[in-house]
N, C-alpha and C positions, 0 to 999 in steps of 0.2 A: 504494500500500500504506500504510494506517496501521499504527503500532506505539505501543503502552503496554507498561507495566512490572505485571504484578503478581506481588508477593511474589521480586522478583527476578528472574524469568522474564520477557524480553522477549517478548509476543503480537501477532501480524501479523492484519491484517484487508486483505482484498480487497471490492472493490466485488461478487464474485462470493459472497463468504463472504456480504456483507451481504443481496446478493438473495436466497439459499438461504434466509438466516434469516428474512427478510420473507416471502418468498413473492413470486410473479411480480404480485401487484394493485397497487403502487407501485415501481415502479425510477425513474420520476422522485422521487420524495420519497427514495428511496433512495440517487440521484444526487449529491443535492443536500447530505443529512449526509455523505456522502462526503468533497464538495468541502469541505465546511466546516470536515471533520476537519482534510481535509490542510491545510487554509489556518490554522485557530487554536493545534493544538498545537503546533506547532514556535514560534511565536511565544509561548507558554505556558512552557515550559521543554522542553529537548532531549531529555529522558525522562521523557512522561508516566506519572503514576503511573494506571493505569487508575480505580481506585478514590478517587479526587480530585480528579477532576474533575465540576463542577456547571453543566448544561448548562440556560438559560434559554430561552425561546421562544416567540411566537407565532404561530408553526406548528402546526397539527392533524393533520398529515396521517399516516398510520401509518407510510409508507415510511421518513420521515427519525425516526417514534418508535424504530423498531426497529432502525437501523442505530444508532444512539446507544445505544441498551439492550444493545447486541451487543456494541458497543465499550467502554461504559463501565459498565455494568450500573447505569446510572444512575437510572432509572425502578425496577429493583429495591429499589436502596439509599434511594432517595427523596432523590437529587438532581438531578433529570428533573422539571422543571416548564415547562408550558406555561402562560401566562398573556396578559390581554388588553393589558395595561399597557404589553407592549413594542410594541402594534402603532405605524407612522407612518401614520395617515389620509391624508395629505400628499404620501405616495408612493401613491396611490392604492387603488382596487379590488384590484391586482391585485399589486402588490408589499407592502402592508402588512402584511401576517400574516408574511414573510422576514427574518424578524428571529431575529436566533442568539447569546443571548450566551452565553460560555466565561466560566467559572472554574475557577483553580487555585491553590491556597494562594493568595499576596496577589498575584495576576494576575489581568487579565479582558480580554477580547478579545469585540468585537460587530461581527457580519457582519451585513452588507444586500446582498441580495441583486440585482445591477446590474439596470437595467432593458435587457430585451429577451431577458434570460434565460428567464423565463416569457409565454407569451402569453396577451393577454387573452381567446382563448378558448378556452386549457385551462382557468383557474378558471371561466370563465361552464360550463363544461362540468363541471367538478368539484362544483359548487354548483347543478348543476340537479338537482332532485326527478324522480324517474320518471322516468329514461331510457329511451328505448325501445333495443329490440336493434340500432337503427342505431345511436342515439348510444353504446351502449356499445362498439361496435365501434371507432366514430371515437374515443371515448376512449380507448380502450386504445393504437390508430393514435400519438392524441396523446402519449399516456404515452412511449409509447417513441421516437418523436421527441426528446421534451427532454429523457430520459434519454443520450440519446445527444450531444446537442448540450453538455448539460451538461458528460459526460466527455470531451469531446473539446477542450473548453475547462481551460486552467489555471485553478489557483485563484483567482488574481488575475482571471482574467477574466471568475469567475462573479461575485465579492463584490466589494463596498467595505468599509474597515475603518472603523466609527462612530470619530471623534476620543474 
């Protein structure tokens, strides 16, 4: 469960709150801001103010846009940016774009995303043009695979925290 503060009202989010809000086409992306919540804001301050936190990224994926927009209504307020800047080439094809930095007043917190978390061929599968109705099927297969592997992992043992 995450929890923010706004206007005084402490508000709960569930990974279930979050898929409803997305829609069933990413619960891995959905997974994954999930994990990310519950890993950066307690490290952020003990009661995040919903509305204060600024969520950085080079992730495209909608699942983890709209869990984040759910949570933080940050994409509304236009503090939801995705950008290419944070990718690490270095971590390869398939981890580079796992990059999640958190801000909170004078706080910040950057998750990378461990390797073996994602496989390299759900992105080869996410990044191919013209699926056919098998690969969409096997992708969906995939999707919820690592959505589940995901949640069934602590937070610690989906991220590393960037020094």
């Amino acid at each position: 469960m995450i929890e923010v503060v706004e206007q005084g009202t402490v508000l709960q989010f569930s990974f279930d709150d979050m898929l409803r809000y997305s829609g069933p086409g990413s619960p891995a992306g959905v997974a994954v801001a999930y994990q990310a919540m519950r890993l950066a804001f307690p490290r952020l301050d003990p009661q995040v103010e919903r509305r204060a936190v600024a969520i950085e990224t080079a992730f495209r994926g909608p699942g983890a846009r709209d869990a984040f927009e759910l949570v933080t209504r940050g994409l509304t307020d236009g503090r939801y940016l995705v950008t290419a800047s944070l990718e690490h080439p270095e971590r390869g094809t398939t981890l580079e774009q796992f990059v999640f930095r958190f801000r909170y007043r004078d706080r910040a917190v950057t998750l990378l995303v461990r390797e073996g978390m994602v496989s390299d061929e759900f992105i080869a599968m996410a990044r191919k043009p013209d699926r056919s109705p098998d690969d969409e099927a096997h992708f969906t297969e995939l999707k919820a695979v690592h959505a589940g592997a995901l949640l069934a992992a602590t937070p610690n043992e989906v991220f590393d925290i960037q020094p």
